[in-house]
C-alpha positions in Angstrom: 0.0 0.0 0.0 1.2 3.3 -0.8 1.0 6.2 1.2 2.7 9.2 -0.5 0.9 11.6 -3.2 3.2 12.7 -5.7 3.5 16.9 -5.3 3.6 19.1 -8.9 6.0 20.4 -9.6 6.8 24.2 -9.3 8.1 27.0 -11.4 9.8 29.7 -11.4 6.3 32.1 -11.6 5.5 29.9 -8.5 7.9 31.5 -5.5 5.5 32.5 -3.4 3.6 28.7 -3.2 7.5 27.7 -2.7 7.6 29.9 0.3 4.1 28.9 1.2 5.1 25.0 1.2 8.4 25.6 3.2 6.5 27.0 5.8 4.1 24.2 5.8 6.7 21.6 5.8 5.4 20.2 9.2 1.8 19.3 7.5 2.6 18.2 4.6 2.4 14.8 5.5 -0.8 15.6 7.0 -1.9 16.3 3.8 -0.2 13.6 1.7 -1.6 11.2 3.9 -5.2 12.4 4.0 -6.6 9.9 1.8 -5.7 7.7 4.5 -6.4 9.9 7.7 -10.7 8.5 7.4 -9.4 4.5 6.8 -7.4 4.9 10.0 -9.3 6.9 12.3 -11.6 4.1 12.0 -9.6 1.5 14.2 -9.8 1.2 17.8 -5.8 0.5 17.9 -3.4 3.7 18.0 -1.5 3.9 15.0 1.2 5.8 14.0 3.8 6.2 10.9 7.2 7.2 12.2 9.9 7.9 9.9 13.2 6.8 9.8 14.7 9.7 12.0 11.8 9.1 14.5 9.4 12.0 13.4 5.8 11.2 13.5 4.0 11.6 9.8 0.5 9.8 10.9 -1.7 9.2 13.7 -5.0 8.4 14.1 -7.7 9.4 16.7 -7.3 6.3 19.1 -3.6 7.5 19.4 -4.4 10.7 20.5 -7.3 9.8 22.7 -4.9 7.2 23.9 -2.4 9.9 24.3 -4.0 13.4 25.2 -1.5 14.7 22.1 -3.6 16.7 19.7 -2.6 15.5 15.9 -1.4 18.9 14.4 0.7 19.1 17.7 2.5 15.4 16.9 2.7 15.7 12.7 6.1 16.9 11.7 7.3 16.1 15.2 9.9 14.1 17.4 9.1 11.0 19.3 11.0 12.3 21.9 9.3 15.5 21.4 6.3 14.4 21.5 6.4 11.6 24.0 9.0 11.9 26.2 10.8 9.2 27.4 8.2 6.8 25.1 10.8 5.8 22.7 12.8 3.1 24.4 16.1 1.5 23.0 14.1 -1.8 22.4 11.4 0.2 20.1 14.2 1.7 18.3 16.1 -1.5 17.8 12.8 -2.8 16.5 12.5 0.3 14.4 15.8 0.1 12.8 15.4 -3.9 12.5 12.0 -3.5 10.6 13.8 -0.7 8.1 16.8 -2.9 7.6 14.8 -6.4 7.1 11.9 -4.9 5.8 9.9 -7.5 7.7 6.9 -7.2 10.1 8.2 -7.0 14.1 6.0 -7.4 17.1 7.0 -5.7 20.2 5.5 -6.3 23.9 6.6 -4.0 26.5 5.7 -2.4 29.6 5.2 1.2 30.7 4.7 3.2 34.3 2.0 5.5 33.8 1.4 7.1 37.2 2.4 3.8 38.9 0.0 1.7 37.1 1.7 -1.0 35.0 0.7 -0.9 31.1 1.6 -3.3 28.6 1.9 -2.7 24.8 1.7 -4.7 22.1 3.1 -3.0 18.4 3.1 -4.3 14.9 6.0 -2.5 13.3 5.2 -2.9 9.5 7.8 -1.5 6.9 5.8 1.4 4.2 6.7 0.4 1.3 7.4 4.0 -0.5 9.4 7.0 0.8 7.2 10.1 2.6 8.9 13.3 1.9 12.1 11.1 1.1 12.2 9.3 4.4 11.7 5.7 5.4 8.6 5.3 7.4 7.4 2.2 9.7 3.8 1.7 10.4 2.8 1.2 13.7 -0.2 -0.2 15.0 -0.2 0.0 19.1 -2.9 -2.5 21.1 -3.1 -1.9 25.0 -3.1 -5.7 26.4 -2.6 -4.6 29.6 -5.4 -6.7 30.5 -4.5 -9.7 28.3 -0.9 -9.5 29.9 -2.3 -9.2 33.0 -4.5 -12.5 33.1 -1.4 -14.5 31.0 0.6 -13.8 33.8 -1.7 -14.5 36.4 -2.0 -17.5 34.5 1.6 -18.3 34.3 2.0 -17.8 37.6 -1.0 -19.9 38.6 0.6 -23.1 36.1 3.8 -22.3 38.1 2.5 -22.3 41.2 0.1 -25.5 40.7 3.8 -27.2 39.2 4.8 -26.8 41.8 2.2 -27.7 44.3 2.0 -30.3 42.1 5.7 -31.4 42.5 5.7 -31.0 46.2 2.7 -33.2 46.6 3.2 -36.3 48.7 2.0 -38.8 45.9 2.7 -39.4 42.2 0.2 -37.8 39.3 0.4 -38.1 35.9 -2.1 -37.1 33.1 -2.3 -38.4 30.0 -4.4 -38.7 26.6 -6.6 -41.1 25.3 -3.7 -42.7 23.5 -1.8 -43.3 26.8 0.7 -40.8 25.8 1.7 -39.0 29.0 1.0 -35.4 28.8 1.7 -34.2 32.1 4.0 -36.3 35.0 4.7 -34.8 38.7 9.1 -34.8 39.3 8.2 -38.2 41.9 6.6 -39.9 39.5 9.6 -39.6 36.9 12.2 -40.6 39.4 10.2 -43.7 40.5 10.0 -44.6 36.4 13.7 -43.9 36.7 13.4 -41.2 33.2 14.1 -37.6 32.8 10.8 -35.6 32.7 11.8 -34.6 28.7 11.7 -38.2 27.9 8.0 -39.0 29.7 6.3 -36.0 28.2 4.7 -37.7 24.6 5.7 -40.8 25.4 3.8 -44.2 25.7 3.1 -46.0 29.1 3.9 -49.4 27.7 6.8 -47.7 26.5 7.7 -46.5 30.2 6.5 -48.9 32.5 7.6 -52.2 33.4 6.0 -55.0 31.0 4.1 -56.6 34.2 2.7 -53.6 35.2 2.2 -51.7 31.4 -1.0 -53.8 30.1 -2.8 -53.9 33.4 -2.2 -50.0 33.9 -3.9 -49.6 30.7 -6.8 -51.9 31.0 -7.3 -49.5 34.1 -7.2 -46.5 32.4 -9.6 -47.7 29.9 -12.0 -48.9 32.9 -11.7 -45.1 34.0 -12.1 -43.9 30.8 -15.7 -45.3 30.5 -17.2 -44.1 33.8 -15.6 -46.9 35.9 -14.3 -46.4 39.3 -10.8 -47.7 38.8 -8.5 -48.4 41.9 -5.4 -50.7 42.2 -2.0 -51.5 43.8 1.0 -51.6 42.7 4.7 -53.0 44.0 8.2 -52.0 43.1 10.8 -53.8 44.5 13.7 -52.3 46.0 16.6 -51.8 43.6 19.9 -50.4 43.5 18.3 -46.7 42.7 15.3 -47.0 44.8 14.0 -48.2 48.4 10.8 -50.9 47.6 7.6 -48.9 46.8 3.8 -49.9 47.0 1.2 -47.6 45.5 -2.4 -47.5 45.3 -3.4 -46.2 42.1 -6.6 -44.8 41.3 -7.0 -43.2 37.2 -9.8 -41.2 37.0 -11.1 -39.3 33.5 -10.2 -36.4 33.1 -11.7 -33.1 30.6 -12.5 -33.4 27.3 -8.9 -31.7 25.5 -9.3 -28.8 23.2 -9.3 -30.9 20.3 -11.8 -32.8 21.3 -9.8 -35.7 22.1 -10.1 -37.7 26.2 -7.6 -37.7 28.7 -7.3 -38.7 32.1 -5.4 -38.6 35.4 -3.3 -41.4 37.6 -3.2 -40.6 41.0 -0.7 -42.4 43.7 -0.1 -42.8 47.3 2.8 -44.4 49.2 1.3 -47.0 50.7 4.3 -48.8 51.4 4.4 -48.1 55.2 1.2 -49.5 55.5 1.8 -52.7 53.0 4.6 -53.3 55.7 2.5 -53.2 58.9 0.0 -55.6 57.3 2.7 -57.7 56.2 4.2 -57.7 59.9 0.4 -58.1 60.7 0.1 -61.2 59.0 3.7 -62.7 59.8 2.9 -62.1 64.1 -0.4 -63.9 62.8 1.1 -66.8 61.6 3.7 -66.4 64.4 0.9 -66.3 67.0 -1.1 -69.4 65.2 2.2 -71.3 64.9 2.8 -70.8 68.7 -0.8 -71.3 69.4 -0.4 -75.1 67.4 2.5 -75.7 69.2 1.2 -75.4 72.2 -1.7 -77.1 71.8 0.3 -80.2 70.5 2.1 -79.7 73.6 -0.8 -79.5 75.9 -2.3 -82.1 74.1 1.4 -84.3 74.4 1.8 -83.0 78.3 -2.2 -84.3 78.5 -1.7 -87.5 77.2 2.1 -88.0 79.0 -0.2 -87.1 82.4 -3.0 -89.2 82.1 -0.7 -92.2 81.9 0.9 -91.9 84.9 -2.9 -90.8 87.0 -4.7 -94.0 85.2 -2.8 -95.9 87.4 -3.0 -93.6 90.6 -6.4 -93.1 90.2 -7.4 -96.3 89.0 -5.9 -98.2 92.0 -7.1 -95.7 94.3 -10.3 -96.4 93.0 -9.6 -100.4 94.0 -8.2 -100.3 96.9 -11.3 -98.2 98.5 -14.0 -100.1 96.9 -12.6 -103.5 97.3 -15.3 -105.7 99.5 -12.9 -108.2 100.0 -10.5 -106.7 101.1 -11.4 -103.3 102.7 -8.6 -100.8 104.1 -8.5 -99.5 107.3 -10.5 -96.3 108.5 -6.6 -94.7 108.7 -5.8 -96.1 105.0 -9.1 -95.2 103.7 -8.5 -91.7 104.5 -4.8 -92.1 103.3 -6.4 -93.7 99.4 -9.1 -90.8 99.8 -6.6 -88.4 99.8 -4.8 -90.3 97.2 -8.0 -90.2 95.0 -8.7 -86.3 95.8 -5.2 -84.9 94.8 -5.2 -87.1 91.6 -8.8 -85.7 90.6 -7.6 -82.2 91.6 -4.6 -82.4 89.2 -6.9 -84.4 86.4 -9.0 -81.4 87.0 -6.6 -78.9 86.8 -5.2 -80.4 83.4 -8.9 -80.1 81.7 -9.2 -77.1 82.9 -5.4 -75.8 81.1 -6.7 -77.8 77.6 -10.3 -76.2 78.1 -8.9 -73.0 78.2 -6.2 -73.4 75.4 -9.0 -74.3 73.1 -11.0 -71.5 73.6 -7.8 -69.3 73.7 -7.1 -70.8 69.9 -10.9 -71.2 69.0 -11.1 -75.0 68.8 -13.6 -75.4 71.8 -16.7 -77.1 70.4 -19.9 -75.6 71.3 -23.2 -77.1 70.9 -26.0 -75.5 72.0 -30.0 -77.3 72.7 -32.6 -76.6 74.9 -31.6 -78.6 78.3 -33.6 -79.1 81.6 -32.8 -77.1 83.9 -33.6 -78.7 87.0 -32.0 -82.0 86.4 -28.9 -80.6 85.5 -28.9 -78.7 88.8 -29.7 -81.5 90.7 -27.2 -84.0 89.3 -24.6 -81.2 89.9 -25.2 -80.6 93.4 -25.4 -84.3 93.6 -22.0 -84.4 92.2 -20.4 -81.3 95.1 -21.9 -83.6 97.8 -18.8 -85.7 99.1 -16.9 -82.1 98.6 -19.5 -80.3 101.2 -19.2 -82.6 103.8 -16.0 -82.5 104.1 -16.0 -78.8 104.7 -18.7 -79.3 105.7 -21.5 -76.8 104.0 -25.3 -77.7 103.5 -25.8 -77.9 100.0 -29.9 -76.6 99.3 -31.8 -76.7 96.2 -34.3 -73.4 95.5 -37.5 -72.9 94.5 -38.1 -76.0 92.0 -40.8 -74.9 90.5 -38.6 -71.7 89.1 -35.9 -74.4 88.1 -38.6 -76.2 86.1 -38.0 -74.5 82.8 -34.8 -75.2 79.8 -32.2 -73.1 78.8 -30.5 -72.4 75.3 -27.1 -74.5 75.6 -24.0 -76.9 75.7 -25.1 -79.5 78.6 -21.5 -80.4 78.7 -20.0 -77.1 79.1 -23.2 -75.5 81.2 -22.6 -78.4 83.7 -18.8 -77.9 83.9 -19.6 -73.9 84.3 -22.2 -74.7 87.7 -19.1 -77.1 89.2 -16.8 -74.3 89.2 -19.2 -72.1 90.7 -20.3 -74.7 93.3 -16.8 -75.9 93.8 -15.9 -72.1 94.6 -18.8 -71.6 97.0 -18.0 -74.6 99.3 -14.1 -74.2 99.2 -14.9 -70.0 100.1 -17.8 -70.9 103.0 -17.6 -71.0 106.2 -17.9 -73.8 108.8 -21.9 -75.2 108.4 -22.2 -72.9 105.8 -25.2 -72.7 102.9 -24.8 -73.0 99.5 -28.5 -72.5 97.7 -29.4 -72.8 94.0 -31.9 -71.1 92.4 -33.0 -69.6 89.2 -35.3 -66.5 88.2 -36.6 -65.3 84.6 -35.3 -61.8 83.0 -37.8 -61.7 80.2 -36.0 -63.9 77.8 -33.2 -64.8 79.9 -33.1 -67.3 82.7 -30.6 -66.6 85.6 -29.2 -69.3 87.4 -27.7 -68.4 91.0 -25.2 -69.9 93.6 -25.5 -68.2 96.5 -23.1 -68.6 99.2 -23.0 -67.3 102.6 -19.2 -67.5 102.3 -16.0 -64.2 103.5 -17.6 -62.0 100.1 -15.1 -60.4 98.3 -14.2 -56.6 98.5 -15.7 -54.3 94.9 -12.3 -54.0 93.7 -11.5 -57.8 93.8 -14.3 -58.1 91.7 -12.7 -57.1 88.3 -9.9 -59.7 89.0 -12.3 -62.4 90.0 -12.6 -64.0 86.4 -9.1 -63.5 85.2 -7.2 -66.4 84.8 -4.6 -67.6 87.8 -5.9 -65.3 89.6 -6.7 -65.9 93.1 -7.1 -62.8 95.5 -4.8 -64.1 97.9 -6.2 -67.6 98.3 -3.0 -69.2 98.4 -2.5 -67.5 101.7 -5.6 -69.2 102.9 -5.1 -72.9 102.3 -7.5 -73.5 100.0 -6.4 -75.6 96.9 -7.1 -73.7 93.4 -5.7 -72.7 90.2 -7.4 -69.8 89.4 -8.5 -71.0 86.4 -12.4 -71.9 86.9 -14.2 -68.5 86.9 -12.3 -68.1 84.1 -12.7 -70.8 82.0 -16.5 -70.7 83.2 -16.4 -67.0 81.9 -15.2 -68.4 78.4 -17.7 -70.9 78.2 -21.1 -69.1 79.2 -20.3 -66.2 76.7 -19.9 -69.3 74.2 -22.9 -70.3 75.1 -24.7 -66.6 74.5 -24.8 -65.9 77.4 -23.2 -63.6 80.7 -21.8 -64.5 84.3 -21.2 -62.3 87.2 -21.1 -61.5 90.7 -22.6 -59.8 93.8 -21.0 -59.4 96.8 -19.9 -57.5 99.8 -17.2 -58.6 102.5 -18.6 -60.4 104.8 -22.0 -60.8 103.4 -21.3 -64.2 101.4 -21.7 -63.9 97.0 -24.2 -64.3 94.6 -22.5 -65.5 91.2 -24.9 -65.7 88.9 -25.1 -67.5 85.1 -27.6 -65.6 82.7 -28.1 -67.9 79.6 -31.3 -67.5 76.7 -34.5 -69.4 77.5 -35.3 -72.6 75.6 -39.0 -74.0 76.4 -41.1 -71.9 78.0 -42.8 -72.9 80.7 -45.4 -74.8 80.4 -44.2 -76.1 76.6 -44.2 -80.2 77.0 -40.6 -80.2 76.7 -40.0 -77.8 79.7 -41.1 -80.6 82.1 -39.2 -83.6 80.2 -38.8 -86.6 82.9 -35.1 -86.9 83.7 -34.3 -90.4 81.9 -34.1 -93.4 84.2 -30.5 -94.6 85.2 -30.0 -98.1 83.4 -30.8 -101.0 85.1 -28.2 -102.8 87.0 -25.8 -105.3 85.4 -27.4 -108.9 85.0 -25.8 -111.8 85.9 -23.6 -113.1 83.0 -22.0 -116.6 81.6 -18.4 -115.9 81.1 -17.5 -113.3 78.4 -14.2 -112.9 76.7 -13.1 -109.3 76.6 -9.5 -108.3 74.6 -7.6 -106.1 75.7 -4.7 -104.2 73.3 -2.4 -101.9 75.2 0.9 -101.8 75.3 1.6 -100.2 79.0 2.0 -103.0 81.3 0.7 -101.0 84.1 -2.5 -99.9 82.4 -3.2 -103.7 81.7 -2.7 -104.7 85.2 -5.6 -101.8 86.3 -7.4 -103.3 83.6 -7.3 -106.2 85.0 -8.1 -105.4 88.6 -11.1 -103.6 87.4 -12.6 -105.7 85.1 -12.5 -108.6 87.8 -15.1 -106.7 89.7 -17.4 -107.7 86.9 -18.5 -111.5 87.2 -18.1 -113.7 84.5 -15.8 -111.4 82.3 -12.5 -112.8 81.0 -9.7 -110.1 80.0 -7.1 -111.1 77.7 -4.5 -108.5 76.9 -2.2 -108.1 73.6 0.1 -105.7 73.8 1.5 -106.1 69.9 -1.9 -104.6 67.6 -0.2 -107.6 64.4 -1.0 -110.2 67.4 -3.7 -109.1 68.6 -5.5 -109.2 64.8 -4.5 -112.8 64.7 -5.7 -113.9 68.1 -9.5 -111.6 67.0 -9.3 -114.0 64.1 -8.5 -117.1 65.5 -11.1 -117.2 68.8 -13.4 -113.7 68.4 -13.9 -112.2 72.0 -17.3 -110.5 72.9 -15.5 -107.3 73.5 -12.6 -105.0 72.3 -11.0 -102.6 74.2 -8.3 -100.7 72.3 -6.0 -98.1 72.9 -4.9 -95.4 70.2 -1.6 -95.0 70.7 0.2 -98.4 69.6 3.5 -99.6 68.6 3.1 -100.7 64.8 -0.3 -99.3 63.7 -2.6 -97.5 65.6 -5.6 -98.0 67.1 -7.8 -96.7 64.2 -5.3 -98.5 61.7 -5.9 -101.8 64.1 -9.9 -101.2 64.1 -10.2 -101.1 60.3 -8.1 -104.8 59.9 -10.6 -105.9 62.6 -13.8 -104.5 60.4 -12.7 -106.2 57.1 -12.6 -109.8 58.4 -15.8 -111.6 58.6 -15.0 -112.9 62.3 -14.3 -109.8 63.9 -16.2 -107.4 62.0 -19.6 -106.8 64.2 -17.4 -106.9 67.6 -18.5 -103.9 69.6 -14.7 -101.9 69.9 -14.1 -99.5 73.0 -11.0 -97.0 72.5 -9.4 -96.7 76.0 -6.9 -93.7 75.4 -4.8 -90.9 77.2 -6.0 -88.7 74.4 -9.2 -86.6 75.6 -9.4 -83.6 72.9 -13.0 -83.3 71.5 -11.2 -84.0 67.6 -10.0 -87.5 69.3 -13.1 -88.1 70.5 -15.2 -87.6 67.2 -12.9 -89.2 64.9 -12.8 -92.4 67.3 -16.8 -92.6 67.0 -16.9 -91.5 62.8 -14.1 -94.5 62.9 -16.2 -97.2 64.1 -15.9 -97.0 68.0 -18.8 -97.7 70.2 -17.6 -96.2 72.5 -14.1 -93.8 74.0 -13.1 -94.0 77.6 -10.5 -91.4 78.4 -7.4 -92.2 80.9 -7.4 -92.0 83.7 -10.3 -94.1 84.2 -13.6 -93.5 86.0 -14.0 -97.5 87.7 -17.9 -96.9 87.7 -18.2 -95.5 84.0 -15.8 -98.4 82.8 -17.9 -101.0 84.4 -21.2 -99.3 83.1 -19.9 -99.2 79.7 -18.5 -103.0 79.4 -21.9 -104.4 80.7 -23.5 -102.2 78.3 -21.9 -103.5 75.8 -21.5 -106.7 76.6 -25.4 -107.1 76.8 -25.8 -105.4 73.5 -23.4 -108.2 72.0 -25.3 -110.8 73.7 -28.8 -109.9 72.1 -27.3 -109.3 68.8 -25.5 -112.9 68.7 -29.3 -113.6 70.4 -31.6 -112.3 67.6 
């Protein structure tokens, strides 16, 4: 675009226009430029055309609105004239540059007017003819003061969320729907081990490790479709890092300018944690593989005891019931005390296994509706010998209360009230009571010992059911472990239920056993008879019984107490390979077998018996040291009719070889 008119020419008959124009030197550009002046004063930017020695030929009306300089008083003028101090050294290095290149320049700067920061942006565009002979540079000026204000602000906010960003206890990454990384945080690139220039546009399977790349993706896609999308990850320690677990979550992120999807990968450290769950778990399996081996050594310890107190208790058992033969008053209490110290410790060992097994979570539980009034009864039937010894009067409460049926283990509910009674007659005093009664609580049934024993002070009370304790009983003389409140504690909350205590010193204790109620009262099966004790043993012809064990001592009780029972024959085996061929040869009526044998076992030495057609339908009895629950039911899923634990109860043996005995006979009968 040109913007010079050519002037005519003057003559000689022309001085006085010659004069006229030299002293109109200053708006002659005005004028040459008019044609443009209407084009110009239409734009909103200031523009100018400076010449080459920085005289202004042009401006429009936004200029000198912008500037408060009236045109005629910048035409034919200075820069510096004009605009004092305006003209910096980089707007006339881009000046000169423009007029050298002859190529556009853009120039931002910054200028103070009246302390307020303004920022200006200028085209400088070469004119392509001469104005009065002198170069000239279009300017267009654009105030983006505002514009430079927000980019800065803008700047400063992506510098200032870098860097939050960066300092940010975690690892983030962002990335395109490609899985091109477009954005990773400086603790992310060190734990990929890359320089931040490599990550930017690169892939992730190209990054991460192969076992982690194709599962990352999958996850990304997953969060790229709505889908919550949370994970772990573990790096193992290496010679440039420490081990690392993350929890990675990738979550979808804006929709890009170009329309394509991106999203985000967040990351914690969870690596502190991973390592207390870890130690978690290993004191776990610690603790369980302690637990085990304590049980199997309870459960060795159990069996290594019950050996040895078979035989005390067994002939202590003999020697006081033996009608031909009967002791002294002065050796009957010496057996008797025999017989009481041996059932103390037997008691004291069930009560160590009971407890281990609840400790571990291996005592079997199995709850019905039980009577009861007959359990009561046969318990206090069973504390009798114990009271007169002290001696303490043993009373039974109000039996129409006790006529009702509680929701529980018979077993363990019985075992629970022994303690309890046991406790009250040992704590009594001299002619003491010791009443049981019951009273309903809505849906509960509370069963009460009551003693009229020392009491114990409120702040023995919170020690009273831990185990071993013993509030100073030692210091008394009465014999105790500690372990039955307990142990009875354990096994009423087993049984869904609650015990406790109410007592003052010297005002005797109220313990107290609150279990669900079974039948109501009144239901047929709150008033179930107590079943009839089995008749007494018949007279019968001689009956073989065999006997495998391979403890001598065991055998000879064994023998002793089977000889109470007329007409019975025991033969005993110790070798189990012997014993099969002697079953074979002459089959007895009876087997009694113990477990552990020399060889094969006693389940190994049952299942020989059971595949011959001689000795297959001969009622077996195990006889063993081994008295956990697990023995128990495999022995009777095995074949056993029957499993006697060591040491042995005289009366119970007797009951259960008569039993059997006249069960064979029948069967052999019919």
């Amino acid at each position: 675009m040109a913007l010079v008119r050519k002037t005519p020419r003057l003559g000689p008959a022309d001085a006085p226009r010659r004069v006229a124009a030299r002293r109109s030197a200053r708006r002659a550009p005005t004028l040459d430029l008019r044609a443009y002046q209407v084009v110009i004063d239409a734009i909103s930017d200031m523009v100018s055309v400076v010449s080459d020695d920085e005289v202004y030929w042009l401006v429009n009306d936004a200029w000198c609105r912008q500037t408060g300089v009236r045109r005629d008083d910048a035409i034919g003028r200075s820069v510096a004239e004009v605009l004092p101090g305006s003209i910096t050294q980089r707007r006339r290095d881009t000046l000169n540059r423009t007029l050298r290149s002859g190529r556009v320049s853009v120039l931002r700067d910054a200028f103070d007017r009246g302390g307020v920061k303004q920022y200006l942006e200028t085209i400088y565009s070469p004119v392509a003819e001469a104005v009065q002979g002198r170069r000239c540079v279009l300017l267009v000026t654009r105030d983006v003061t505002a514009e430079a204000t927000a980019l800065a602000a803008m700047l400063a906010g992506q510098t200032q969320t870098r860097a939050l960003l960066d300092a940010f206890p975690g690892y983030i990454a962002a990335c395109d729907e490609d899985h091109r990384y477009t954005y990773v945080n400086e603790r992310l690139a060190q734990v990929l081990g890359r320089p931040l220039s490599e990550l930017i546009g690169a892939l992730r399977s190209e990054v991460l490790p192969p076992e982690h790349a194709a599962s990352s993706v999958r996850e990304a896609e997953r969060a790229l479709q709505g889908e919550q999308s949370i994970s772990e990850r573990h790096y193992a320690a290496s010679a440039q890092r420490e081990r690392l677990d993350l929890e990675l979550r990738h979550v979808a992120g804006p929709e890009m300018a170009d329309g394509r999807r991106s999203y985000y990968m967040f990351g914690v450290d969870i690596t502190e944690r991973k390592l207390a769950q870890e130690a978690a778990v290993a004191a776990k399996d610690e603790a369980e593989r302690a637990n085990r081996a304590k049980s199997r050594f309870l459960s060795l310890m159990s069996h290594e005891l019950r050996t040895p107190m078979n035989a005390i208790l067994g002939f202590a058992q003999l020697l006081l019931s033996d009608p031909a033969h009967p002791l002294s008053t002065e050796q009957q209490q010496h057996a008797g005390e025999i017989l009481r110290g041996g059932r103390h410790l037997l008691s004291l060992i069930n009560d160590v296994l009971d407890l281990s097994r609840i400790e571990t979570g291996r005592l079997a539980i199995t709850l019905a509706p039980v009577a009861l009034l007959p359990l009561v009864e046969e318990c206090l039937a069973l504390m009798e010998p114990l009271a007169r010894e002290r001696p303490v009067h043993l009373k039974l409460g109000d039996r129409q209360t006790l006529q009702c049926q509680v929701q529980a283990d018979p077993l363990r509910l019985r075992q629970a009230l022994l303690n309890l009674l046991s406790n009250a007659i040992k704590y009594n005093r001299a002619d003491g009571d010791v009443t049981v009664d019951a009273r309903l609580l809505g849906e509960m049934v509370e069963l009460r010992v009551i003693d009229t024993g020392i009491g114990i002070t409120p702040d023995q009370v919170g020690r009273l059911f831990v185990a071993f304790e013993r509030l100073g009983a030692r210091r008394s003389g009465v014999e105790g472990t500690g372990i039955g409140l307990a142990l009875s504690r354990h096994l009423v909350r087993a049984m869904g239920g609650e015990i406790g205590v109410d007592s003052a010193l010297d005002s005797g204790s109220t313990f107290w056993i609150r279990l669900p109620r079974g039948a109501r009262s009144g239901d047929p099966a709150a008033f179930a008879p107590v079943a009839a004790p089995p008749p007494g043993p018949a007279r019968v012809e001689r009956r073989r019984v065999l006997y495998v064990e391979d403890n001598r001592v065991n055998a000879l009780l064994m023998h002793a107490m089977l000889a109470r029972l007329p007409g019975v024959e025991l033969e005993h085996v110790e070798d189990p390979i012997d014993a099969i061929e002697r079953a074979r040869a002459t089959p007895p009526a009876l087997l009694l077998l113990d477990i552990e044998l020399p060889g094969i076992d006693g389940f190994e030495l049952l299942k020989r018996l059971r595949e011959h057609e001689h000795t297959r339908h001969i009622p077996a009895i195990a006889v063993s040291a081994s008295a956990q629950p697990a023995d128990i039911h495999r022995a009777l899923k095995a074949g056993f009719s029957a499993y006697l634990t060591k040491p042995l109860d005289l009366t119970e043996l007797l009951q259960a070889v008569q039993s059997h005995l006249r069960t064979q006979r029948s069967t052999q009968a019919g």
